[in-house]
C-alpha positions as CSV (number, residue, x, y, z in Angstrom):
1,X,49.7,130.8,139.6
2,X,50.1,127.1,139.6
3,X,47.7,126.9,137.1
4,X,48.9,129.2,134.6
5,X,52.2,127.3,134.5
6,X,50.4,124.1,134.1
7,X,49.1,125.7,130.4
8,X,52.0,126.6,128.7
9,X,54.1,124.2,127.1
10,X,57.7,123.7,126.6
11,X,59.3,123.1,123.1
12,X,59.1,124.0,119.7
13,X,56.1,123.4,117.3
14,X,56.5,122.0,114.0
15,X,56.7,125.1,111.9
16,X,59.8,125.8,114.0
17,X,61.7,122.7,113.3
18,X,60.8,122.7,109.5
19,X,62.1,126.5,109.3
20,X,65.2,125.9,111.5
21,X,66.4,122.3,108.8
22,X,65.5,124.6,106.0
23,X,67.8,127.2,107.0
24,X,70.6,124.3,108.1
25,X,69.9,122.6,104.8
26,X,70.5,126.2,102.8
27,X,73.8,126.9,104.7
28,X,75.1,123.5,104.6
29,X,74.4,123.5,100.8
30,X,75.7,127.4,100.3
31,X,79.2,125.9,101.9
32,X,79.4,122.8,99.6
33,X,78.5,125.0,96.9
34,X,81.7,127.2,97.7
35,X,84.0,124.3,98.5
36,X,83.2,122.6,94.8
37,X,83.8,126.5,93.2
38,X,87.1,126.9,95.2
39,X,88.5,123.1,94.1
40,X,87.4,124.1,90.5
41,X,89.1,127.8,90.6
42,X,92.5,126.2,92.3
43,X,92.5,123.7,89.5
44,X,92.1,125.9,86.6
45,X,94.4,128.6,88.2
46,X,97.7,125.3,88.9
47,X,96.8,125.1,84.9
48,X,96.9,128.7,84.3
49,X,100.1,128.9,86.0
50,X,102.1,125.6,84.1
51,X,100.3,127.0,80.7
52,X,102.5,130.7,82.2
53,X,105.9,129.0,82.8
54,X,105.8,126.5,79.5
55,X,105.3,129.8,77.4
56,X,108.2,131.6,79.1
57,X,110.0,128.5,78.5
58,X,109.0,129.1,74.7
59,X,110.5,132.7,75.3
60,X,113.7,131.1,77.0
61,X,114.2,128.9,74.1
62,X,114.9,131.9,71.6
63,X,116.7,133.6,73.7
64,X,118.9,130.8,74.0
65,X,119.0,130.3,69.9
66,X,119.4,133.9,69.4
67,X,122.9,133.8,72.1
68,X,124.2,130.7,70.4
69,X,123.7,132.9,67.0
70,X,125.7,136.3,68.5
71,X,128.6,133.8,70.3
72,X,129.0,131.3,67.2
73,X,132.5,133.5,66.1
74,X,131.3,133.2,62.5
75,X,130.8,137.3,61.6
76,X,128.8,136.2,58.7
77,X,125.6,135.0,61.1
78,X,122.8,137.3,61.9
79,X,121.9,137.3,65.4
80,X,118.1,136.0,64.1
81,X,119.5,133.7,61.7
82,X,117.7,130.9,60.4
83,X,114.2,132.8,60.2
84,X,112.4,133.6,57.8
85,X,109.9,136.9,57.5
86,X,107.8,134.7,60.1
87,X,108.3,131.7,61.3
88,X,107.0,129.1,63.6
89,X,110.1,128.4,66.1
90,X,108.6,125.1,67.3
91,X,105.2,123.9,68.1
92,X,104.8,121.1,71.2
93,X,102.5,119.0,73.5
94,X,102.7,118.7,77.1
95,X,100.7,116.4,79.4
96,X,99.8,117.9,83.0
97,X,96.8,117.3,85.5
98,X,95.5,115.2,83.0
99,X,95.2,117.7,79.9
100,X,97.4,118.3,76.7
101,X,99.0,121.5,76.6
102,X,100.0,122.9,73.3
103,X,103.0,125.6,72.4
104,X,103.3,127.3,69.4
105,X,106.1,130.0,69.4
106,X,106.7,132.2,66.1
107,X,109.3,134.7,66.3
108,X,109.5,137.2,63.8
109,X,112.8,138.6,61.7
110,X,112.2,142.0,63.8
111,X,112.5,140.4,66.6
112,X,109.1,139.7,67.9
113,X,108.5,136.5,69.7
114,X,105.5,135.2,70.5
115,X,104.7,131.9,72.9
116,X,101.3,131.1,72.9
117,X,99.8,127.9,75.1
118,X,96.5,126.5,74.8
119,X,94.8,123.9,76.6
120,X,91.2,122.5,77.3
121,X,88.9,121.1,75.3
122,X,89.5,122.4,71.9
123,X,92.1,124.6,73.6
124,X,89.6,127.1,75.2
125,X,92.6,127.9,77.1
126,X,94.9,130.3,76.1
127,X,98.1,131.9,77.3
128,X,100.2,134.3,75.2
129,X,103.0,136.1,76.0
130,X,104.8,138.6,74.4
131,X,108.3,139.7,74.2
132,X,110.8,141.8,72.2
133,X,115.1,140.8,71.5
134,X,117.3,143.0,69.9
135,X,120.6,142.3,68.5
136,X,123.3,143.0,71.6
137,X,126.0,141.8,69.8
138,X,128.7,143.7,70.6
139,X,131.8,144.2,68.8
140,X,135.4,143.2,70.1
């Protein structure tokens, strides 16, 4: 009995240990991987979500022009006055993170504003929103 203990060994061959830092070098490497993808999505989504509020902004800015139009007591103004068939409200650059954001808003005689923000290079980037003001005025 004494013998047969005395043959076997204790520990792990060779083959074992290369197989076992193979599979700690894949997992190790599969978790970096993630962490780089995650820092890369959270950055482009913080970008995403300035690029959203700076075209609502554009949005806000019409609205604003458009109450200043209705309140101005002159009858004679439209509530769109000062636009043309089409026309390009304002177009401007923001820096944030590091990148140039652009807005271009054109709002329409209809009514039809549109805010628009690109960014990246060539501004591969876009956000565009969409919205629709009608004439509220209301008479006194």
């Amino acid at each position: 009995m004494d013998q047969l203990k005395r043959g076997k060994k204790w520990g792990f061959s060779l083959i074992e240990v290369v197989i076992a830092t193979g599979i700690l070098a894949m997992s190790v490497s599969s978790i970096m991987s993630l962490a780089i993808y995650t820092q890369k999505n959270t950055q482009f989504l913080l970008e995403k979500t300035y690029a959203t509020i700076q075209a609502s902004n554009g949005i806000e800015m019409v609205r604003v022009q458009r109450d200043q139009n209705v309140s101005d007591s002159n009858s004679a103004t439209d509530w769109n006055n000062g636009s043309n068939d089409t026309a390009n409200f304002s177009s401007d650059s923001f820096n944030f993170s590091g990148k140039t954001f652009t807005r271009t808003i054109i709002f329409k005689t209809d009514g039809k504003i549109t805010s628009a923000v690109a960014w990246g290079a060539g501004g591969s980037n876009k956000i565009t929103l969409v919205a629709q003001l009608t004439d509220w005025k209301f008479e006194r």
